[in-house]
C-alpha positions as CSV (number, residue, x, y, z in Angstrom):
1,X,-31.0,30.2,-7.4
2,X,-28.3,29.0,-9.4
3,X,-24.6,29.7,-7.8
4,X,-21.7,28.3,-9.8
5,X,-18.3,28.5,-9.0
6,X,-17.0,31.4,-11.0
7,X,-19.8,33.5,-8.6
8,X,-18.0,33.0,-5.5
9,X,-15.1,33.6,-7.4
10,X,-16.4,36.9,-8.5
11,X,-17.6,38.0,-5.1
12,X,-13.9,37.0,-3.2
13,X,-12.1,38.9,-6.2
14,X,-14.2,42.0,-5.6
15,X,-14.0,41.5,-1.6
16,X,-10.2,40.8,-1.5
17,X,-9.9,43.7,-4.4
18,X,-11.9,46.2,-3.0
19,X,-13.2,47.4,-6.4
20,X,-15.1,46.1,-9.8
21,X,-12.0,47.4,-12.1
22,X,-9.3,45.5,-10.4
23,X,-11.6,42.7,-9.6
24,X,-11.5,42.1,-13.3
25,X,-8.2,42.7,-14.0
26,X,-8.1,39.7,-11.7
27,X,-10.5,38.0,-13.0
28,X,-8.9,38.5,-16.8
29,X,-12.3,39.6,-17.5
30,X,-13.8,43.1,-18.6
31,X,-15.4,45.5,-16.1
32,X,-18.8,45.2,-17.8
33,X,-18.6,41.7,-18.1
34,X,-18.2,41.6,-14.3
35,X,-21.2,43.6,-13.8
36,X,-23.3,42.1,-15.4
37,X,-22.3,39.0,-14.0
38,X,-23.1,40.8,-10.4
39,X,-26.6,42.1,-12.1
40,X,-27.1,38.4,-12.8
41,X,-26.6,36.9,-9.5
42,X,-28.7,39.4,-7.7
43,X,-31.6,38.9,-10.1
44,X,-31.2,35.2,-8.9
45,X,-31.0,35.9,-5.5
46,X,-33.3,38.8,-5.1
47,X,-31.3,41.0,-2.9
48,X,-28.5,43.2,-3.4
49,X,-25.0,41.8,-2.7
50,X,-23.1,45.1,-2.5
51,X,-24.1,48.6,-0.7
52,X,-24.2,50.8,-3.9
53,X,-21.6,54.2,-3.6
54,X,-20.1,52.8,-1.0
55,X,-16.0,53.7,-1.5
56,X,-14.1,51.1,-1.4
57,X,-16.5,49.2,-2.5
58,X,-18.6,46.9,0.7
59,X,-20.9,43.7,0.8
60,X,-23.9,44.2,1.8
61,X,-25.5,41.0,4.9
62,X,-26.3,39.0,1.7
63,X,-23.2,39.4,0.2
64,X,-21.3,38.5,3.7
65,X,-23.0,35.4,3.2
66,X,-22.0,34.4,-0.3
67,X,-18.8,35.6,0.4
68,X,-18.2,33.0,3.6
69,X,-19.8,30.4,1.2
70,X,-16.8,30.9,-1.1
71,X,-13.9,30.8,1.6
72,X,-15.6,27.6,2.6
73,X,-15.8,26.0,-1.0
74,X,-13.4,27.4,-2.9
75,X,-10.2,26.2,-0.7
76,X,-12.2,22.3,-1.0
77,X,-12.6,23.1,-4.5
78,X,-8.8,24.0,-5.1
79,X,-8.1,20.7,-3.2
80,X,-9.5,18.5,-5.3
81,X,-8.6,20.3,-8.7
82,X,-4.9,19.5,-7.1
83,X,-5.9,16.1,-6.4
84,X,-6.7,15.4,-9.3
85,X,-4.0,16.7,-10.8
86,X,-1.6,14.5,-9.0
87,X,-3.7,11.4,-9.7
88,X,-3.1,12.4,-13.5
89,X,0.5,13.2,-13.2
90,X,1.0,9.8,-11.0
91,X,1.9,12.0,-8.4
92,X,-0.6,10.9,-6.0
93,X,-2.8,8.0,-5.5
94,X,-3.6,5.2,-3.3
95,X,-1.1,1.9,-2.8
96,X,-3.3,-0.7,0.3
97,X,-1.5,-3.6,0.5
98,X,-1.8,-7.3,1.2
99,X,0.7,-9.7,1.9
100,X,0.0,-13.3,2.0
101,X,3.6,-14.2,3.0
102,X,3.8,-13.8,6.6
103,X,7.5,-13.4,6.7
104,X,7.2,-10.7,4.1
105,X,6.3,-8.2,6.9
106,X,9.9,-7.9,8.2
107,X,11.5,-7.3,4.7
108,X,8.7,-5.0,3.5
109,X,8.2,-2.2,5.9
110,X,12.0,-1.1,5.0
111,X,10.5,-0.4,1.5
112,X,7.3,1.0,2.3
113,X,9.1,3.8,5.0
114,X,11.5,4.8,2.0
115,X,8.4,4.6,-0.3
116,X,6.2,6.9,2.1
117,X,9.2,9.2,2.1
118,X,9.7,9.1,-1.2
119,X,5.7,9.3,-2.7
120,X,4.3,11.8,0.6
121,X,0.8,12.4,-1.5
122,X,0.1,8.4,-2.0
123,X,-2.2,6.9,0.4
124,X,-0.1,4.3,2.1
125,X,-2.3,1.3,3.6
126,X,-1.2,-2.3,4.9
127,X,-3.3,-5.2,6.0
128,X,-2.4,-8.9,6.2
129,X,-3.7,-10.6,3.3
130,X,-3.8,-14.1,5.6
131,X,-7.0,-12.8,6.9
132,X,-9.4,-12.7,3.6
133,X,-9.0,-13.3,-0.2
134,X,-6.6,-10.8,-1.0
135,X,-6.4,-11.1,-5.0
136,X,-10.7,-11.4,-5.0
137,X,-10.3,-8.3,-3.1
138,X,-7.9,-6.5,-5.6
139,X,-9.7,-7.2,-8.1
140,X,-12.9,-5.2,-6.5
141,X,-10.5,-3.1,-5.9
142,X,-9.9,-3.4,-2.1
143,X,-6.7,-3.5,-2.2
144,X,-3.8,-2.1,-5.2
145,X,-0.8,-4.7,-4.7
146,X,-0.5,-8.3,-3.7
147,X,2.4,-9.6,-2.0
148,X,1.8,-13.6,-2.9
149,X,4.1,-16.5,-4.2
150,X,0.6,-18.0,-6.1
151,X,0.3,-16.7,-8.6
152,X,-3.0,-17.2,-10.8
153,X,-4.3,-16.4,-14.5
154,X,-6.8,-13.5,-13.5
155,X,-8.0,-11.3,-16.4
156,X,-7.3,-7.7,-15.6
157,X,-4.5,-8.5,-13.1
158,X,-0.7,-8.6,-13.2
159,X,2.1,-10.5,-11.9
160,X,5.2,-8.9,-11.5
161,X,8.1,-11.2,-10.2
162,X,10.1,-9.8,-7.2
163,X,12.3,-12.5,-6.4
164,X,13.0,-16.3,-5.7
165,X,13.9,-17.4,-2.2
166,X,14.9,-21.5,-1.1
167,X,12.6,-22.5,2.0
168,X,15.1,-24.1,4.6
169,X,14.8,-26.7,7.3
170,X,16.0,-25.1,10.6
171,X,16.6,-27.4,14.1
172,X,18.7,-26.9,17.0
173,X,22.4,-27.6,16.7
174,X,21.5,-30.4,19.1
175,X,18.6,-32.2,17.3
176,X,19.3,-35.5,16.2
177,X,18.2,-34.3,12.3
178,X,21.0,-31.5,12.5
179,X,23.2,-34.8,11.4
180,X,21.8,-35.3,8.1
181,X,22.7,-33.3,5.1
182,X,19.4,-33.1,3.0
183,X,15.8,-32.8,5.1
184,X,13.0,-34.9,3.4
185,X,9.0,-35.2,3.8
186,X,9.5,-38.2,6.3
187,X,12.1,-36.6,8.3
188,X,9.0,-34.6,9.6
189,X,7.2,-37.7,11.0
190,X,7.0,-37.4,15.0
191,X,8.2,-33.6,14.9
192,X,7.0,-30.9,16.6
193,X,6.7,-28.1,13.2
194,X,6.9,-24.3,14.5
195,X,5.3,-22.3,11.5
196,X,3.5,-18.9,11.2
197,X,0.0,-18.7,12.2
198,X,-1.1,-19.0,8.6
199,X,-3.5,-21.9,6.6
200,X,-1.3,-24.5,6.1
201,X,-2.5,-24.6,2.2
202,X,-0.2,-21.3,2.1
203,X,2.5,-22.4,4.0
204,X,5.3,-23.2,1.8
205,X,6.6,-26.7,3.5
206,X,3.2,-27.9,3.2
207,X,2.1,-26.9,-0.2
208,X,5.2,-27.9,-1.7
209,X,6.6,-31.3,0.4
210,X,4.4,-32.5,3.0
211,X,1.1,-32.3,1.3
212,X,2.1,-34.1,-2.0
213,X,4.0,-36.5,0.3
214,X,1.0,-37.4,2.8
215,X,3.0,-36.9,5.7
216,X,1.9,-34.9,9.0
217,X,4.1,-33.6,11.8
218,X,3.5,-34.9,15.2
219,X,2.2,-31.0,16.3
220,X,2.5,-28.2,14.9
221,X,2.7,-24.9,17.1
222,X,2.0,-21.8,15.4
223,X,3.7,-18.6,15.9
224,X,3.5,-14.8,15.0
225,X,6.9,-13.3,15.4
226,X,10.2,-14.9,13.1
227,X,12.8,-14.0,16.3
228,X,10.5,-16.4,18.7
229,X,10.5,-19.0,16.3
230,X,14.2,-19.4,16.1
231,X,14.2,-18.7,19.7
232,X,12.0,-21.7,20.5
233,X,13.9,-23.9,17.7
234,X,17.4,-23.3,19.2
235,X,15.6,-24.0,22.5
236,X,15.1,-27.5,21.0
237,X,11.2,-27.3,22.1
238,X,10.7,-28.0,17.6
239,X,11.9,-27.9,14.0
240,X,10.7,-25.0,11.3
241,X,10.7,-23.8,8.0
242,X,11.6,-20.1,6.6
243,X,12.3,-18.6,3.6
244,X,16.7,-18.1,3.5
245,X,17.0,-14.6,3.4
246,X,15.0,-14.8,6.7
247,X,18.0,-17.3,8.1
248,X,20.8,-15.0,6.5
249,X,20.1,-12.2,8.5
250,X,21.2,-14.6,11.7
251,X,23.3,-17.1,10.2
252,X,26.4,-16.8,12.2
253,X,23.8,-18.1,15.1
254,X,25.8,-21.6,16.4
255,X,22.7,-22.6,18.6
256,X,20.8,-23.6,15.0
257,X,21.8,-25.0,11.8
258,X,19.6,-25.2,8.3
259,X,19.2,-27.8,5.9
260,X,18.2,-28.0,2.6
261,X,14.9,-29.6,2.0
262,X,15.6,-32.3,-0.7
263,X,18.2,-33.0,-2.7
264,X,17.2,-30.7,-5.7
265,X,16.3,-28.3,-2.9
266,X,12.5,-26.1,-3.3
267,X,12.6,-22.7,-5.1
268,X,9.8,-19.8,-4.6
269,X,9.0,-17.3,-6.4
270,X,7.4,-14.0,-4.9
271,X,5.1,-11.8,-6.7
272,X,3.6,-8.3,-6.6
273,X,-0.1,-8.6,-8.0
274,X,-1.5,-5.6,-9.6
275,X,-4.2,-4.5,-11.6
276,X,-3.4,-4.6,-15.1
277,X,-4.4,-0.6,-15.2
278,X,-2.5,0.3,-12.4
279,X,1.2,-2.1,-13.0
280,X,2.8,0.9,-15.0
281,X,2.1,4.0,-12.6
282,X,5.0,6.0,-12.3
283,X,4.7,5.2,-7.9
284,X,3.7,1.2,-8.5
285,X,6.4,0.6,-10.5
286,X,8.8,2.8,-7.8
287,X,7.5,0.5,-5.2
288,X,8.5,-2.7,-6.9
289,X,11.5,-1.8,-8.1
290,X,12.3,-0.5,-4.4
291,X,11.4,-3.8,-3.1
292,X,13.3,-5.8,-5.3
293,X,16.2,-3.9,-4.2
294,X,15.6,-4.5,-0.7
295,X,14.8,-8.3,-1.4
296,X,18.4,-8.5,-2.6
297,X,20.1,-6.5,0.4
298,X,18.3,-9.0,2.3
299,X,19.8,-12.2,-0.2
300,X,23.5,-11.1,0.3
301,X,22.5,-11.4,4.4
């Protein structure tokens, strides 16, 4: 037995219609194109699917049956045709993020609550990319963006700048290095370095001072939340870096002061990593520009 979609169509019509002439008037269809299309599906099924003279016209047990099938599939069907039509549109779609800058959680969920808001049919995901390969997995498709500041020449995926940020040196106002101007590699011999519970190979000061210049702290005491680091730097229990639109948000704080790290100072760059297919849909290219907004509310402090 062969049951296609326009079938259960056929059989709600005639149900909700009560009659073959206004089922196809429904339909856009003739009468006798309708019954034979009735004649077809009972030689299928080898029963009869409505009692015959019966005014209005009633389903017979079989046709019960086929008609329950259709209020079952029909609404899923209709769901999916929709679907589908927002994934063409760019209505709808999916947007799983990963964000390998672990301060990047405080300035993106301000973005991703006006996003949600602003895109309701787009799947809205977040996971921390420090805890796998975050651009491997968006390239098996995983994940849809990349929040990173490493940016690498992947075929198939994109790099869309978001904005530069200056990693500061912050101590308590007390600490003997809040005397010094400029903060370099060897200042950080003997000190206790707060930093996010990240690989140091993606933490900024590392990659981009300490590393290069050999040098190691004395300890280093990871963690999670950006208010407990300051809280334990203007406690004078260690020093830290952050990015300075982190420090803006609490700069008129007296108990810390920041620093630049060298003379020429370090500039980052922050990237939204996409897959080349993807970059230009109408709802990834809302979210970036959304966050670029927000990145410079947070700038301006």
């Amino acid at each position: 037995m062969h049951i296609e979609f326009r079938h259960l169509r056929t059989i709600k019509a005639i149900h909700d219609t009560g009659g073959l002439a206004r089922a196809a008037d429904q339909l856009n269809m003739t009468q006798s194109a309708l019954s034979h299309q009735i004649k077809g599906i009972e030689d299928q099924a080898g029963v009869e699917l409505f009692v015959r003279r019966s005014k209005p016209l009633k389903l017979s047990a079989a046709g019960l049956k086929l008609l329950a099938a259709a209020e079952r599939i029909l609404p899923q069907v209709a769901d999916l045709e929709a679907e589908f039509a927002g994934l063409v549109s760019g209505k709808a779609g999916r947007m799983h993020i990963a964000i390998e800058c672990h301060a990047c959680f405080e300035w993106l969920f301000p973005v991703l609550e006006a996003f949600r808001k602003a895109w309701p049919e787009v799947d809205v995901d977040i996971r921390p990319g420090l805890a796998f390969d975050a651009l491997p997995a968006l390239r098996r498709e995983e994940v849809d963006l990349v929040v990173s500041s490493d940016p690498e020449s992947i075929d198939g995926i994109d790099f869309t700048p978001l904005f530069d940020y200056e990693p500061v040196f912050v101590a308590s106002s007390q600490h003997p290095l809040a005397a010094k101007e400029v903060i370099e590699a060897e200042d950080f011999r003997g000190q206790t370095l707060i930093t996010y519970p990240v690989d140091r190979a993606r933490l900024d000061i590392f990659s981009q001072l300490l590393s290069p210049a050999k040098v190691e702290p004395a300890a280093i005491r990871q963690v999670e939340l950006t208010a407990v680091i300051l809280l334990l730097v203007a406690s004078n229990r260690g020093v830290a870096v952050l990015p300075d639109w982190v420090i803006r948000q609490v700069r008129y704080n007296s108990d810390y002061v920041t620093r630049r790290l060298t003379s020429a100072g370090i500039t980052r760059r922050l990237y939204a990593a996409t897959r080349t297919e993807d970059t230009a849909r109408p709802f990834m290219a809302h979210l970036v520009r959304q966050a670029r907004q927000e990145a410079v509310k947070l700038q301006r402090g």
